[in-house]
C-alpha positions in Angstrom: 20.2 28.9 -27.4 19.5 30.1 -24.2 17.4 32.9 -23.1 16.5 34.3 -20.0 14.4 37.7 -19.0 12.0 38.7 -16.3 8.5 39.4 -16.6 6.5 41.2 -14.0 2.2 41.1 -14.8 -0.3 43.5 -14.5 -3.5 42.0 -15.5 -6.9 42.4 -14.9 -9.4 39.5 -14.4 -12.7 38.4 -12.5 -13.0 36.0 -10.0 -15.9 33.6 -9.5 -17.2 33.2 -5.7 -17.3 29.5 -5.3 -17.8 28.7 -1.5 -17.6 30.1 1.5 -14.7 28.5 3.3 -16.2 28.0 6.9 -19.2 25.9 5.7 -20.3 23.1 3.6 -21.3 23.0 0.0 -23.6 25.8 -0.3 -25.1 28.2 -2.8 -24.3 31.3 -0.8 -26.4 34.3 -0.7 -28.1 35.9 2.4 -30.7 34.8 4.3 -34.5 36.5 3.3 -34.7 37.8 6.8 -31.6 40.1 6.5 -33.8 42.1 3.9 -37.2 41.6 4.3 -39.0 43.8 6.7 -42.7 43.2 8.8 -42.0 39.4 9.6 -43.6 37.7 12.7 -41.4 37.8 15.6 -39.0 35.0 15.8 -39.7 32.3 18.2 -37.3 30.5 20.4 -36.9 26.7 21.5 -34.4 26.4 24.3 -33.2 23.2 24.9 -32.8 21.3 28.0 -29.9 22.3 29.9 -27.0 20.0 30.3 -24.7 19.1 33.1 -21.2 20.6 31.9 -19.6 19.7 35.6 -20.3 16.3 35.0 -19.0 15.8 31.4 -15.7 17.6 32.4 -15.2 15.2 35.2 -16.1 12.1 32.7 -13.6 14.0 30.3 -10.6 13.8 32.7 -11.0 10.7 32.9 -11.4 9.7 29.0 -8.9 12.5 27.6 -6.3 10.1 28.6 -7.6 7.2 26.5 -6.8 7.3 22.6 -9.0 4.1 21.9 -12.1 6.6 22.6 -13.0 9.6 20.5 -12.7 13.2 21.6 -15.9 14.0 23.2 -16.9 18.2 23.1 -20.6 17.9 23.7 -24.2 16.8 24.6 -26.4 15.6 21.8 -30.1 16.7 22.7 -32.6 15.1 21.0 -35.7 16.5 19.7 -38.4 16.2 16.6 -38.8 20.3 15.3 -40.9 21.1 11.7 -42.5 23.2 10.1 -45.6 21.5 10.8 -45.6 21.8 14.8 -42.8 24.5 15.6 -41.2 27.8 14.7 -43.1 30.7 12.3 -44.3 31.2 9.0 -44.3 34.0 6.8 -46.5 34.4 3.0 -44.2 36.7 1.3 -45.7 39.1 -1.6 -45.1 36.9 -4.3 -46.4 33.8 -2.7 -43.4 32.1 -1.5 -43.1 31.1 2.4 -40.4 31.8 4.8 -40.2 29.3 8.4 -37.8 30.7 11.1 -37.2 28.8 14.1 -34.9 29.7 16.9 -32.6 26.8 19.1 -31.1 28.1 22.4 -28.8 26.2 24.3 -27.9 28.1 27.6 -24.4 27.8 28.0 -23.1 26.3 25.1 -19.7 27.4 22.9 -20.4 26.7 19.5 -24.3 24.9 18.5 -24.6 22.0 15.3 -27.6 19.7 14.1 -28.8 17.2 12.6 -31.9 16.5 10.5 -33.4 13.1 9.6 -35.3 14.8 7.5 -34.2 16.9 4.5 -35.6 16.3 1.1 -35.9 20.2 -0.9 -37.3 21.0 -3.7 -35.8 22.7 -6.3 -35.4 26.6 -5.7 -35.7 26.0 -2.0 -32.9 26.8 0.5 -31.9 26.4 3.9 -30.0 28.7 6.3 -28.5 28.5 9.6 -26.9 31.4 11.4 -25.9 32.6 15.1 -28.5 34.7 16.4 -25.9 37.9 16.1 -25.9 37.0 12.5 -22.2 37.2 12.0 -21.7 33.4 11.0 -23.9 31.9 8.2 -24.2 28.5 6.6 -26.2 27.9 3.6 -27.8 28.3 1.3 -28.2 24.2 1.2 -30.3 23.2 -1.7 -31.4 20.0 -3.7 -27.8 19.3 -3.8 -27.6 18.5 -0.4 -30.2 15.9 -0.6 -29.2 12.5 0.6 -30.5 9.3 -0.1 -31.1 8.2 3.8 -32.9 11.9 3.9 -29.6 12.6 6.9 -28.0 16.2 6.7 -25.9 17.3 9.6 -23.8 20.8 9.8 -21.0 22.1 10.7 -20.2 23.9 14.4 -21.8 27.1 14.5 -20.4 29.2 17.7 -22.8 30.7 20.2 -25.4 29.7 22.3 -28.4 30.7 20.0 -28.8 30.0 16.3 -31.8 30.4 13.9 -32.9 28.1 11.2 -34.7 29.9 8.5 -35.9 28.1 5.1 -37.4 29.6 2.3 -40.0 27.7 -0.4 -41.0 29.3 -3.7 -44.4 29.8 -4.5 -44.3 26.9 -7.6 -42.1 23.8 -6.5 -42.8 20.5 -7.8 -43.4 18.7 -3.8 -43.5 20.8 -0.4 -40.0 20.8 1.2 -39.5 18.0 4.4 -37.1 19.0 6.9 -37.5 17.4 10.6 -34.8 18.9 13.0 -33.9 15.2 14.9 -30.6 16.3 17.1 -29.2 19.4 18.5 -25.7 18.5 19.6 -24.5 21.2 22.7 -20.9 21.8 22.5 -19.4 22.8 26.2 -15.8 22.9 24.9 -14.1 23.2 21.2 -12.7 25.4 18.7 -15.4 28.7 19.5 -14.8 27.6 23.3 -14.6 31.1 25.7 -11.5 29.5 27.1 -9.7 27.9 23.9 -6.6 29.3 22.9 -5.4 27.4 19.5 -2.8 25.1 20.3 -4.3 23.8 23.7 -4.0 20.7 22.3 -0.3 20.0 23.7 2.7 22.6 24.7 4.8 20.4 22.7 2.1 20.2 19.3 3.8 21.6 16.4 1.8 22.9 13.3 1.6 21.4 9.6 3.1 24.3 8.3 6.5 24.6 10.3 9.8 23.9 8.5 10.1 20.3 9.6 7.2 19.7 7.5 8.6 20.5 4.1 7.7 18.0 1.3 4.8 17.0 3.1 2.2 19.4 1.8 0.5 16.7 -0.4 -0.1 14.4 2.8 -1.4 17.2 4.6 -4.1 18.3 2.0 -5.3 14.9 2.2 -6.4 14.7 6.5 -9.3 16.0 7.3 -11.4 16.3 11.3 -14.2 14.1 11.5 -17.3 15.6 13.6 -18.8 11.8 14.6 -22.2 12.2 15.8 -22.1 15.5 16.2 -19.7 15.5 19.9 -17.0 13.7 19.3 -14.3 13.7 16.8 -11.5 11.5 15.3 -9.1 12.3 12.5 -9.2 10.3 8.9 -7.2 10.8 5.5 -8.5 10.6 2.2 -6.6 7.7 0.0 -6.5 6.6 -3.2 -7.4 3.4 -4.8 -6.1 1.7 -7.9 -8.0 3.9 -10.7 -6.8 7.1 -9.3 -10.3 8.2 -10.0 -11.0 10.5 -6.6 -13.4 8.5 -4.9 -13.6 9.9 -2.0 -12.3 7.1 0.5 -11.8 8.5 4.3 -9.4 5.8 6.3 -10.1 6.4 10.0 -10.5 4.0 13.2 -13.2 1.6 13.8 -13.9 2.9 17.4 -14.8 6.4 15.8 -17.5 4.3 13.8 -18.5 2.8 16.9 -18.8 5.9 19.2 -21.3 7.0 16.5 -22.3 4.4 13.9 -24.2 6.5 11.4 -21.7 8.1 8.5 -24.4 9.9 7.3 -24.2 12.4 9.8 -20.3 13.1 10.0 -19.1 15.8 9.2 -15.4 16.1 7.4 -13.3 18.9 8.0 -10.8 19.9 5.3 -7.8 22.1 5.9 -7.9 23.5 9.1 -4.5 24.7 9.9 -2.3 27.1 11.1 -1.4 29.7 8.4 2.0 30.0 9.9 4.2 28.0 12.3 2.8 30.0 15.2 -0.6 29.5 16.5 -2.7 31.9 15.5 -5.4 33.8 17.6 -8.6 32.6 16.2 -9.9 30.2 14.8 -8.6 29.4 10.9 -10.8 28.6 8.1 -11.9 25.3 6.9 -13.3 23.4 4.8 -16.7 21.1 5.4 -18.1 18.1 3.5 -21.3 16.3 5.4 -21.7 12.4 4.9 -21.0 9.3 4.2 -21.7 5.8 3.8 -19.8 2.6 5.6 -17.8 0.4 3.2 -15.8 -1.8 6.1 -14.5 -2.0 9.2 -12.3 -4.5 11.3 -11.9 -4.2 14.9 -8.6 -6.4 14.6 -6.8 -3.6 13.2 -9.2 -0.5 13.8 -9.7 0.7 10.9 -13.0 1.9 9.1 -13.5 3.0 5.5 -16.5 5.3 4.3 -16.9 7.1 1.3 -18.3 10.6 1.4 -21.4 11.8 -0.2 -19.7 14.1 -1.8 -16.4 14.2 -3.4 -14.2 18.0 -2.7 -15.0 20.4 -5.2 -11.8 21.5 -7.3 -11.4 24.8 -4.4 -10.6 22.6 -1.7 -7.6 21.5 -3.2 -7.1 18.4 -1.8 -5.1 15.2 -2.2 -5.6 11.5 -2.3 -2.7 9.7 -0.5 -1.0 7.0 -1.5 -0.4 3.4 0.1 1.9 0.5 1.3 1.2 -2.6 2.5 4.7 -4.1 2.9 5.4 -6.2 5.9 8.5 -4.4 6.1 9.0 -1.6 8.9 10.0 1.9 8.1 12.9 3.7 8.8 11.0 6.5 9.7 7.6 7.6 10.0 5.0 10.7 10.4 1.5 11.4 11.8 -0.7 14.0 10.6 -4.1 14.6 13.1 -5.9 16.7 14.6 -5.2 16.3 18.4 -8.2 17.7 21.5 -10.0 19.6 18.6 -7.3 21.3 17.7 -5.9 22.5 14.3 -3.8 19.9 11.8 -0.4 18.8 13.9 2.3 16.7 12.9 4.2 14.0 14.3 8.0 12.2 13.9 8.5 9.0 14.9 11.8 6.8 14.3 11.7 4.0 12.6 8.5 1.7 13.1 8.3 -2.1 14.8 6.4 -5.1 14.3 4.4 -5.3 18.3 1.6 -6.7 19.4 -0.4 -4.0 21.4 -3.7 -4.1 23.8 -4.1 -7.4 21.8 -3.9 -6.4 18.3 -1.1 -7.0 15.5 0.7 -3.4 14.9 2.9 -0.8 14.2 4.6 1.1 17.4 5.5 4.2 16.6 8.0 5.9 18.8 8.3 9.9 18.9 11.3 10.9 18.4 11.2 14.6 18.0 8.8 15.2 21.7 5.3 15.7 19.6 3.2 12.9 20.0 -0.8 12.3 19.6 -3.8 12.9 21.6 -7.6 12.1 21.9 -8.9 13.1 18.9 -5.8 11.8 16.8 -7.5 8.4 16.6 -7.7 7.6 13.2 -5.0 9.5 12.3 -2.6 7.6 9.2 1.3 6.9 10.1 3.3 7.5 6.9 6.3 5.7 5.9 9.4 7.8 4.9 8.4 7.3 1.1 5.7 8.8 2.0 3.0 6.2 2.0 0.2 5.5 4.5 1.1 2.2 6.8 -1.6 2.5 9.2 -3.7 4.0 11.8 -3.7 5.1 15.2 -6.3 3.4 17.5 -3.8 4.1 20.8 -0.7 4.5 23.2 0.1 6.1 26.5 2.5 8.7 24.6 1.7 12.7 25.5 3.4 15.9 26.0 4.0 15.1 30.1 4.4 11.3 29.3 7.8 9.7 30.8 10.5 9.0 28.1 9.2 4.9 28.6 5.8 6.4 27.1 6.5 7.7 24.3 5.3 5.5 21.7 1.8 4.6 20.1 0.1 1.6 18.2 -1.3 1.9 14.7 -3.1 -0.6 12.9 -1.1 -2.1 10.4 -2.8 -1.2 6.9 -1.3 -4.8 5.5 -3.4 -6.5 7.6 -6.4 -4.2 7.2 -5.9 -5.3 3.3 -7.4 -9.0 3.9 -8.9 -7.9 6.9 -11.4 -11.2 8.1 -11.7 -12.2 4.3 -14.8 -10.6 3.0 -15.6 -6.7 1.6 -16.8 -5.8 4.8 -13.8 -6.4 6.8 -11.3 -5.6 4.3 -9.5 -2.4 2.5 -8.5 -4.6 -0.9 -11.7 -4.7 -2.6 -12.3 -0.6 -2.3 -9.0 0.5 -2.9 -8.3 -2.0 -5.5 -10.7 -1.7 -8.3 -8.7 -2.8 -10.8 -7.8 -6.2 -8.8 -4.1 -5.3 -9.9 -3.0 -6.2 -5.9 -0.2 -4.2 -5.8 2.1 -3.6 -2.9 2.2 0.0 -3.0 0.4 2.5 -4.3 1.3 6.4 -5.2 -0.9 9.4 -4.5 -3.3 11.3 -6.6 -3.9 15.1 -7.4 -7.2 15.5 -9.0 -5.7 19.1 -9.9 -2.7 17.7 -11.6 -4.5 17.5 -15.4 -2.8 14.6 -17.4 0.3 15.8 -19.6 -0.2 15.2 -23.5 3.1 15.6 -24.6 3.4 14.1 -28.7 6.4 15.8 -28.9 8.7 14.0 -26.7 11.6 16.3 -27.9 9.7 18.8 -25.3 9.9 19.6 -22.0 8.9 21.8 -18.9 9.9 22.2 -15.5 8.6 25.1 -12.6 10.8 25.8 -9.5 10.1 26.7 -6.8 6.4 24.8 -6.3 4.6 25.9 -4.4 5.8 29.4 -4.8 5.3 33.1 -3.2 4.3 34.3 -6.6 7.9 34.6 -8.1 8.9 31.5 -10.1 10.9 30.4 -13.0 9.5 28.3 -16.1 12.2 26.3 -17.8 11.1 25.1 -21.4 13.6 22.3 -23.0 13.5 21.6 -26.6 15.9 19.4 -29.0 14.8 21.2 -32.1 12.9 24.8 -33.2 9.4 25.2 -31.5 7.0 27.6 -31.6 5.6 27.9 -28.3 2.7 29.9 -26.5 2.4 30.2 -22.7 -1.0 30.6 -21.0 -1.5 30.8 -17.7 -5.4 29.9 -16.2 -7.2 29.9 -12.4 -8.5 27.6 -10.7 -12.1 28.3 -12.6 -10.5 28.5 -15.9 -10.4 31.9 -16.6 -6.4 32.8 -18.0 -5.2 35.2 -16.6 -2.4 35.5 -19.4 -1.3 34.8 -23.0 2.8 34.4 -24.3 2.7 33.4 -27.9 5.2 33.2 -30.3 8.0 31.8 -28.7 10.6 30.4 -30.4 13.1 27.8 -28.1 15.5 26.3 -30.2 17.4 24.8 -26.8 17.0 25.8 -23.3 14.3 28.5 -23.1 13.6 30.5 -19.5 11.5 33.0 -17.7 10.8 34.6 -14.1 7.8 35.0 -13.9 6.2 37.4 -10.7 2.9 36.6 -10.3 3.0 38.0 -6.4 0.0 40.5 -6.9 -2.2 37.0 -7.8 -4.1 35.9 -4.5 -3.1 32.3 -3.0 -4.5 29.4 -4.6 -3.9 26.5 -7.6 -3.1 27.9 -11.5 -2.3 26.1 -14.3 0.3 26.7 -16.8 -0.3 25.4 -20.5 2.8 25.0 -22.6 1.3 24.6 -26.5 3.8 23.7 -29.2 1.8 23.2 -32.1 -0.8 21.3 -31.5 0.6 19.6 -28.8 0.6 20.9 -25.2 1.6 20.3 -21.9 0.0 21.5 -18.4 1.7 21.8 -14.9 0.0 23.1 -11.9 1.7 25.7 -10.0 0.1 26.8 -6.4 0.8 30.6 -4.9 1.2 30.4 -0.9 2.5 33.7 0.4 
């Protein structure tokens, strides 16, 4: 029996704040100094200037060479603490607020570094712009790191304030030591930067040539290296499919700044539409990491952040091949000058031997190619798969048609590497020593299926979805079935029960009111049940 009807929602529910989307992981909340009145006047450290005339120059040089990273800034270098700088206050109830202001003259967006940071519990950081309309924090405990590193993400401006708070009772006095200022003269908050800079012939993740592609792009992330320069990596799977969080970039990123501790990962920053927007987009940030190898044969390095994306991020671990055979096609996904997620088409790949190293050359076919700041960047296969990654080629928006190609390291090769864990991809990515050729992606959203009842089945189209979506329920027998839709955070957001499908069994849903983001749809039939994830993008 077949039976079809519409259903349109009205529901009322609550929604959990979980991060803020243009910094790391962080408590939230606002900094003590917003509120609190009769504090000591802030003082202010400014920094040494920097020679901005002489870095452009060096830049027009370097922008044209993909085997080096990005460069966007100066790191100044300095040893600021509680114990010799900034201001404290003794707050009523016997807790203690430092403030301590950085000025760099000149400078477009400001981040740091401390090789220092161990809190105690209840503590918390902030960082802000000195117009206090962009905040980081609070960073806690959780943000403790075993080297005692923790760098940040860009904060625009050329003044910011870091202000930490101690209570009155903690177990040990709070260390932080403020090592490296890093003085960005060009980038995303950039007086002059127009989104989309990057290349007149860029496109972004999101236009229509891109379809099917989503997972792939939920996986690459922008990789602040030292705190100036940046390369693009992609988090991949290994054999478990457990979401270790393995970021596959280029060994000259690790060698332009050799300390993953201090990286900084960002996650989804794209384009909402096809068109570049106006402003900078939202992102998501993840700080550190630890080396696992490297090979300068193929240029590739693996590290494996500190932390691995919460559930919000929504991201995706891709999957692999290490075939020696070439694709028919391929695609790049990078984040070209500083610039927003783009996308690349190449035809099919071929075997070469480039600037001395065994690879794949890619040739664009579609007039988008990559740039500095693409190095790093993983070249799929047309299954899908990561084959490699870029580490160079002449190819650019001007480039004649005999330029249009690029090399990627050949991840086959990056598998045995020089023969030992450090040099190699197989014994991280292959956990279960099952050496397989290929390997497919993982969705740490995707919640396993138990499904006893194999008479059962359910299908959602389209996926991703505006909101307006049809669930197709397929049975061989009489079942009583329940629907229940949940958020991200677990709360549903509605309850179907009693549904008998004695065939074919089918609703339209319109869920449009529901803001974007990941829900699950649980399918019970007895005491069996079935979950699919559904994600809302209008």
């Amino acid at each position: 029996m077949r039976k079809t009807h519409t259903i349109l929602f009205v529901i009322t529910f609550s929604f959990l704040f979980l991060l803020n989307t243009k910094a790391q992981i962080n408590e939230g909340g606002t900094p003590p100094s917003f509120i609190l009145k009769n504090l000591n006047q802030l003082p202010f450290v400014t920094m040494p200037s920097i020679d901005i005339a002489r870095l452009i120059a060096e830049d027009s040089i370097n922008d044209l060479n993909k085997s080096m990273p990005y460069r966007f800034g100066e790191n100044l270098f300095t040893n600021l603490n509680p114990n010799n700088s900034g201001i404290w206050d003794i707050l009523q109830d016997g807790s203690k607020l430092w403030r301590l202001g950085i000025i760099c003259k000149e400078a477009s967006s400001i981040n740091v570094c401390f090789d220092k940071y161990k809190l105690p519990k209840g503590a918390k950081l902030f960082i802000y712009n000195e117009e206090k309309s962009f905040i980081i924090g609070a960073f806690t405990e959780y943000n403790n790191q075993e080297d005692g590193m923790f760098a940040t993400t860009l904060i625009p401006g050329e003044s910011i304030v870091i202000e930490y708070y101690e209570p009155k009772d903690v177990v040990f006095k709070g260390e932080i030591n403020l090592w490296r200022v890093s003085h960005a003269y060009r980038g995303p908050y950039s007086k002059t930067k127009s989104f989309g800079s990057s290349g007149p012939c860029e496109r972004n993740v999101v236009c229509p040539e891109t379809a099917g592609w989503e997972n792939q792009i939920k996986s690459v992330c922008a990789i602040i290296a030292g705190g100036i320069e940046l390369c693009s990596g992609t988090l991949i799977n290994n054999t478990s499919s457990n979401g270790t969080p393995y970021i596959l970039t280029a060994n000259h990123c690790w060698e332009a700044a050799m300390n993953p501790s201090n990286w900084v990962f960002w996650f989804n920053w794209k384009s909402a539409t096809c068109t570049n927007p106006s402003t900078n987009p939202p992102h998501q940030d993840l700080s550190g990491a630890v080396l696992k190898a490297k090979n300068a044969e193929t240029d590739f390095c693996l590290v494996q952040m500190n932390n691995t994306p919460p559930t919000n991020y929504n991201v995706y671990y891709v999957g692999w091949n290490r075939s020696t055979t070439p694709s028919t096609s391929a695609y790049c996904i990078h984040h070209p000058s500083l610039d927003i997620m783009k996308f690349s088409r190449s035809l099919a790949l071929r075997d070469t031997v480039a600037y001395g190293k065994i690879s794949w050359k890619a040739r664009w076919a579609y007039g988008q190619v990559t740039e500095p700041g693409s190095s790093g960047s993983s070249i799929f296969d047309q299954n899908h798969l990561l084959v490699g990654q870029l580490y160079g080629g002449p190819s650019s928006c001007g480039a004649a048609a005999t330029d249009m190609w690029d090399a990627f390291g050949k991840f086959d090769v990056s598998w045995e590497g020089a023969g030992t864990q450090e040099t190699r991809l197989k014994d991280w990515l292959d956990p279960t020593n099952s050496n397989p050729i290929s390997l497919g992606g993982y969705d740490p959203l995707e919640i396993s299926m138990i499904n006893q009842n194999n008479n059962l089945n359910v299908n959602i189209f389209p996926n991703p979805n505006n909101g307006s979506f049809t669930l197709e329920i397929n049975s061989e027998k009489i079942d009583n079935i329940s629907i229940n839709i949940i958020n991200i955070i677990g709360v549903s957001v509605f309850e179907y029960n009693n549904i008998i499908v004695i065939d074919n069994y089918i609703e339209n849903f319109d869920l449009s009111f529901l803001p974007n983001g990941v829900y699950f749809i649980k399918v019970n039939c007895y005491n069996n049940f079935i979950t699919k994830k559904i994600i809302i993008e209008k």
